[in-house]
N, C-alpha and C positions, 0 to 999 in steps of 0.2 A: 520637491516633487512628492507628490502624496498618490501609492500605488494601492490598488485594489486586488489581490486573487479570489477568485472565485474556483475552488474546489472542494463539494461539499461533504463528499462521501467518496468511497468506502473508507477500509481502514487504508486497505494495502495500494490507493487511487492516492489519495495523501502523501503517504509517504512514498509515491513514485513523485509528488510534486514536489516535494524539499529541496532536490539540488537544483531546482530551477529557481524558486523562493532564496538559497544559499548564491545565488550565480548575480541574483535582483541587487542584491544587498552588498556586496564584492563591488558592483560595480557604480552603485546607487547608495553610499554609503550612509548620504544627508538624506535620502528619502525615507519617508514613513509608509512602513508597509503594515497595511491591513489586511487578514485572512477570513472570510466569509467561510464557515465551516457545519455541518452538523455535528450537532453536542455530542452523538454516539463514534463519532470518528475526532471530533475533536481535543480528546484529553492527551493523544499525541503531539500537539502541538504549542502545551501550554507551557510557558517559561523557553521557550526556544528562543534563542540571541537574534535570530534571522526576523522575529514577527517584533512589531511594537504594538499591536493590537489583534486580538483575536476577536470575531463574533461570531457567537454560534446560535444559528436561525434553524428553527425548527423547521424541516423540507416536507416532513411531512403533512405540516399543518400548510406549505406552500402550494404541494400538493392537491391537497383538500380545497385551497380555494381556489386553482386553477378548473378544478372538477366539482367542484359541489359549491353551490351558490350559498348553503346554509353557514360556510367555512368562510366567507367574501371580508367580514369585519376581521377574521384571523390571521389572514392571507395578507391583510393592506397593514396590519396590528406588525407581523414581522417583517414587511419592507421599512415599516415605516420605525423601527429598531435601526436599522442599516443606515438608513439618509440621516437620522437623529445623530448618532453615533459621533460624526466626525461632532456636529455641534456641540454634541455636549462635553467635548473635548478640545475645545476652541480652535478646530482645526478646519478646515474649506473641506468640502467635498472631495473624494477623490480626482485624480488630475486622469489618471488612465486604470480601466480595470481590466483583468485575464481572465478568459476564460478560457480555464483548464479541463473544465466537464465536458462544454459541448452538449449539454441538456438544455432542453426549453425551459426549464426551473432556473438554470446557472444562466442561460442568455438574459433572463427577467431580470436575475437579483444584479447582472454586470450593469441592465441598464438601471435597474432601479437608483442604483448608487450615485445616477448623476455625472458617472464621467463621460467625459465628451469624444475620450477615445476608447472603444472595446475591441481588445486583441481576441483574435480565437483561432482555432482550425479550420482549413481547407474543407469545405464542405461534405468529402471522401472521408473525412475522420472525425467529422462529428454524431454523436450517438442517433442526437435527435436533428436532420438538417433543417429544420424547420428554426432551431436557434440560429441560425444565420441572423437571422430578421432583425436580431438586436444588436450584430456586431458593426463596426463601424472599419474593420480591417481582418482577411483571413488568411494565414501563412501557409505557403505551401508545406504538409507534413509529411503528405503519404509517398517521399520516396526514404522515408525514415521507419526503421522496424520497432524498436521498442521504446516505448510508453516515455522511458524517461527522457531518451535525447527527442520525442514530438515535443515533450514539455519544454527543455531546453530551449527549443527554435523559436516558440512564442517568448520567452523570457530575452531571446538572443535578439528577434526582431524588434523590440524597443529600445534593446543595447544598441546595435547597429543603427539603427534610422528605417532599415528598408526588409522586409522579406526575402529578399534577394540575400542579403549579407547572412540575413540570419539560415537561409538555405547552405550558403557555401561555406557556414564555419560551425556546424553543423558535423562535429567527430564523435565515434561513440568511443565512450574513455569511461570502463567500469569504479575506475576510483572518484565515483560520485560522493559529494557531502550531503550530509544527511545531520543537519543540526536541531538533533533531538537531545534535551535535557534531563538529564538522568541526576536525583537528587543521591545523597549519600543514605536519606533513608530506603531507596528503592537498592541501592548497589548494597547494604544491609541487609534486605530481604533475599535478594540472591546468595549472598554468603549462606545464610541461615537453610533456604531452601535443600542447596546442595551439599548442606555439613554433613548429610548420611551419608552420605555416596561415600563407598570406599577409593575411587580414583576416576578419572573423569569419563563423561554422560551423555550422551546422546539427549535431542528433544525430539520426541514424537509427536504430529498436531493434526490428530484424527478428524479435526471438525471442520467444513466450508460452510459459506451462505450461503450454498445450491446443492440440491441432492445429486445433481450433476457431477459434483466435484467429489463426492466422497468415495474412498476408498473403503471395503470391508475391516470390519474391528477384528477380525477375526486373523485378516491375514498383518494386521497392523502387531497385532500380540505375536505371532510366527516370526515377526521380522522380530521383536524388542527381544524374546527367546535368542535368539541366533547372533542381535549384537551383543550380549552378555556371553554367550558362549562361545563365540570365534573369533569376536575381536575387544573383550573382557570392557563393555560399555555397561555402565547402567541408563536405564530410561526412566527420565520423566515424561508423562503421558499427559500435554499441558492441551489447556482448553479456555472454552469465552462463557460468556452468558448464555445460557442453555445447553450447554454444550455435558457439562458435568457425566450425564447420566453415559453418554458413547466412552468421554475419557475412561468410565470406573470400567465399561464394559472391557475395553479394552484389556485393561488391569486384569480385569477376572478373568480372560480369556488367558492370560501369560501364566506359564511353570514354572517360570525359571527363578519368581521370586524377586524378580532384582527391578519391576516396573513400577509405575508409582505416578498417581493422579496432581497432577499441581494447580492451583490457582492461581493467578497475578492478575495483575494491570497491566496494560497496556505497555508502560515505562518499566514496572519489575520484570516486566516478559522481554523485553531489551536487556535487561544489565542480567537475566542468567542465557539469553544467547548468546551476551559476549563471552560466556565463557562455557559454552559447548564443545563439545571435539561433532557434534554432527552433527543437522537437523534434516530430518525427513517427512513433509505434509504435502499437500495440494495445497492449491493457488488461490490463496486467500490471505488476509491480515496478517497472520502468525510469518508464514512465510516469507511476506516479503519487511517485517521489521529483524527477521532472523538476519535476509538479507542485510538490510542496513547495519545492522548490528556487527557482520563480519563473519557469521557463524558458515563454515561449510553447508553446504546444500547439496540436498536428492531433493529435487519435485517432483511432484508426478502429478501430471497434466491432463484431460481429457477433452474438453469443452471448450477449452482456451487455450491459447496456440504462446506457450512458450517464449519463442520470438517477441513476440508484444510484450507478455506480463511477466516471461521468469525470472531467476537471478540471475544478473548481470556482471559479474564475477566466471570469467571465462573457462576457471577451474570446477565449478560448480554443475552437477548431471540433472537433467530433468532424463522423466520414464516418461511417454505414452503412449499412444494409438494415434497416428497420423489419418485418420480417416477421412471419407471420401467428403463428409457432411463438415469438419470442423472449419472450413474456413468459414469465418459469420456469423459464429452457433451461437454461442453465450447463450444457449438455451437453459432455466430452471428446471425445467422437467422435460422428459424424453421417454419415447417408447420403448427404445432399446439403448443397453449400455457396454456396449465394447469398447466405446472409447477410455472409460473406466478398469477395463479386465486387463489389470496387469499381473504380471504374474509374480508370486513372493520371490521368485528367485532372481528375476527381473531386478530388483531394488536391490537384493542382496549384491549382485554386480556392483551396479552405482555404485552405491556402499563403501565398497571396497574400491573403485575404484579413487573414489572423492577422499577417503581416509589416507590414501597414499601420496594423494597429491599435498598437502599441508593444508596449514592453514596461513591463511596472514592477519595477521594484528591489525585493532584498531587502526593505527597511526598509520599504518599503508594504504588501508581503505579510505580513511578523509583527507584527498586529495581533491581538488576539483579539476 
């Protein structure tokens, strides 16, 4: 059996799809699993046990030629990487493709592939329903709350035979697998990262992709003050691609001396969450590989409801503003931001809360 996933992006969209790609392969051991990905989300997924092929198609050049007829030779240039693929790997076409996006791009690329069968969501949970048009089977999701067990059900529905089966087996069970490969020189960066620290560290990850999501640097630097002073943490104040200039703000904003900007990838920002005592950002990348990774969590939510995208580790606090607007929102930009106005002391609860609760280890967490 030769399977196809189709999920392109984000970071933190990815790796809600893993335990369902981990669930494919458990149970599908002789099939060959292909992952259709974009290059900016896909270094998370390179060397993983679970994939036998990775392809990463540029969306936004998919994009372009969905919308711009001058982009039409770029557009057919990167389907036509995808259908080549299996050939030039002496391999058939895929046998069945997922789609895990539920975008009119990800319907295109499941049909483009050639499989004869395209799994997706219930029309209620797809982004764009207009992908429907290309699937050729839709699961029912939406009596499922978070992200990973919707992905599960489509994973479960090819397990099972039927929709049906895949609805009724269908448990939410936080000790999802998450088979991310973490090499010894990344688990070396993290040692090295955190050789200053006098005893263990909080991560702090000021930055989202929506200005929607971002929290003040100002009250970010209050909180990293107050985990070195009351519950004797140091902070790294970690960030992505552009991101730099908020982390250092942040840094300059803190007194206490003990905060501190870091850079990684993608995989060295995995191997020093595993060994945080706490992570506190909004609901983006960072967060949710923190999650995988095992790391305690504070999120703090606005725009995006929790329930769907937070961490799923039952121990684990999200902060927000339940407001009147966020069912749907996933707005980039907004006129007013109360959904964002949490208060520093707000976190400092969590905080404390989440720090008392423990932590659990790797090896409790990769269960499936």
């Amino acid at each position: 059996m030769r399977i196809l996933i189709v999920k392109l992006s984000s970071i933190g969209d990815v790796v809600h799809t893993l335990p369902a790609a981990s669930l494919l392969k458990h149970h599908f051991s002789d099939a060959r699993i292909t992952w259709v990905v974009d290059p900016r989300a896909g270094a998370i997924l390179k060397n993983s046990p679970v994939i036998d092929e990775l392809i990463e198609l540029d969306t936004r050049a998919v994009r372009k030629g969905l919308l711009n007829g001058s982009a039409h030779n770029g557009f057919h240039a990167q389907l036509k990487k995808l259908r080549d693929s299996a050939k030039d790997n002496g391999v058939a076409p895929s046998d069945i493709a997922i789609d895990f996006q539920g975008l009119l791009k990800s319907g295109l690329v499941a049909f483009a592939s050639g499989a004869s069968r395209r799994i997706g969501f219930c029309s209620e949970d797809l982004r764009e329903r207009i992908s429907r048009m290309f699937l050729t089977e839709q699961i029912d999701t939406k009596q499922l709350n978070h992200v990973i067990e919707k992905n599960l059900a489509l994973a479960r529905a090819l397990i099972d035979t039927s929709a049906q089966s895949a609805k009724n087996s269908a448990t939410t069970n936080y000790r999802y697998e998450f088979p991310i490969s973490i090499s010894t020189e990344d688990e070396r960066f993290a040692e090295e990262a955190i050789s200053n620290n006098s005893g263990p560290f909080a991560i702090i990850n000021p930055g989202g992709g929506w200005r929607t999501k971002l929290w003040p640097a100002e009250r970010f630097a209050e909180l990293a003050d107050w985990l070195w002073s009351d519950c004797a943490l140091e902070t790294l104040v970690t960030y992505g691609p552009g991101e730099e200039p908020l982390a250092r703000q942040v840094a300059s904003f803190a007194r206490s001396g003990k905060v501190r900007p870091q850079a990684s990838t993608l995989k060295q920002f995995v191997a020093i969450a595993r060994r945080a005592a706490l992570f506190v950002g909004g609901d983006t990348g960072p967060l949710h590989l923190a999650a995988a990774a095992g790391s305690p969590i504070v999120g703090l939510f606005g725009p995006t409801s929790p329930d769907r995208n937070g961490p799923f580790n039952p121990l684990d606090i999200t902060v927000g503003r339940d407001l009147w607007c966020r069912t749907g929102c996933h707005r980039r930009s907004c006129w007013h931001w109360e959904c964002m106005d949490i208060s520093v002391d707000e976190v400092k609860q969590a905080a404390l809360r989440r720090l008392s609760n423990g932590h659990y280890t790797e090896r409790e967490l990769i269960e499936l």
